[in-house]
C-alpha positions, 0 to 999 in steps of 0.5 A: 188441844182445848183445856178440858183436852189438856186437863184430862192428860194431866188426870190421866198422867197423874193416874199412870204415875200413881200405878207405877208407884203402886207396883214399885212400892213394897209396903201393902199400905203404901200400895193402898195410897197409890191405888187410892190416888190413882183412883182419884186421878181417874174419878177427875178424868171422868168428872172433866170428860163428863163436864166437856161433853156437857153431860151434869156429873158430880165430882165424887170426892172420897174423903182422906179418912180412907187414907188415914185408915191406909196409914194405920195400916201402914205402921201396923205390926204385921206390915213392917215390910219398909225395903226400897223405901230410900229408893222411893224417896226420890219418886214421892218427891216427884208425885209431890211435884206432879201435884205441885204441877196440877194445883197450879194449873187449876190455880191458873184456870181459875183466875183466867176463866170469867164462867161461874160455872167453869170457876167452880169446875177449877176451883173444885179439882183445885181442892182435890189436888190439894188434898192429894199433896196433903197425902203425899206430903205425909208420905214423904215424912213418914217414909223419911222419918223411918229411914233415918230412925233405921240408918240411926246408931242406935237401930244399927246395933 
C-alpha cells in the first residue's frame, strides 16, 4: 500500500468512526460536530485521492466557526437532551486518540518526504487534524464538565 493508499484508509477510518459517534450521540449538537468532522474526514479523502491521481485540487478547509455555532447550539435551552453523555466520554477520548493517531502520522510524512510539494500536502492535513483535535478536545470538556455538575450534591436535590 503506497502512502497516499494508507492515508485515504485513515480519512476514511476517520469518517466511519465520526458517523457511528453521530448516530450514538443523542444531543442535536453533538450530532452536528460529527456530522461535520465526519465531512472534513471525507473532504481530505478526496483531497488525497485527487493528489495520488495527479489531478491539482484544493484542500477546502471549512473553518471552526461552523463549530463554535454548533456549540451555541449545543447548551441552547431548547437542546438539553445530555442522556448517555457519561457513556460517550469513553468514545470522545477515543476519536481524541484517533486524531492523536492522524497528526502524528502527517508529522511523520513530513520529516520523511524531501518534495515541496508532498511537504505541503503533509503539512496542510497536519493542520486540519489539529484542528479537529482542538473540536474534540473541547468536546470532551464540555461534556465532562456538565457530568460532574449533573452527579454534583447540589444538582441532585
Amino acid at each position: 500500500m503506497d502512502i497516499y493508499e494508507f492515508a485515504m484508509d485513515i480519512e476514511k477510518k476517520g469518517k466511519e468512526h465520526y458517523l457511528l459517534m453521530m448516530e450514538e450521540a443523542q444531543n442535536k449538537g453533538l450530532k452536528k460536530i460529527f456530522k461535520f468532522l465526519a465531512d472534513e474526514e471525507e473532504k481530505h479523502y478526496r483531497y488525497i485521492e485527487a493528489i495520488k491521481n495527479k489531478v491539482k485540487i484544493e484542500l477546502e478547509s471549512d473553518n471552526l466557526e461552523n463549530a463554535e455555532r454548533v456549540f451555541e447550539l449545543l447548551i441552547s435551552e431548547e437542546n438539553k437532551n445530555y442522556s448517555g453523555v457519561k457513556d460517550q466520554i469513553q468514545a470522545y477520548q477515543k476519536a481524541g486518540e484517533f486524531e492523536d493517531k492522524s497528526i502524528e502520522f502527517y508529522k511523520e510524512q513530513l520529516n520523511k518526504h524531501k518534495d515541496p510539494l508532498e511537504k505541503n500536502i503533509f503539512l496542510r492535513l497536519y493542520f486540519e487534524e489539529k484542528k479537529h483535535k482542538l473540536l474534540i478536545e473541547n468536546i470532551l470538556e464540555f461534556v465532562t464538565e456538565f457530568e460532574m455538575e449533573a452527579s454534583s450534591p447540589e444538582h441532585l436535590r
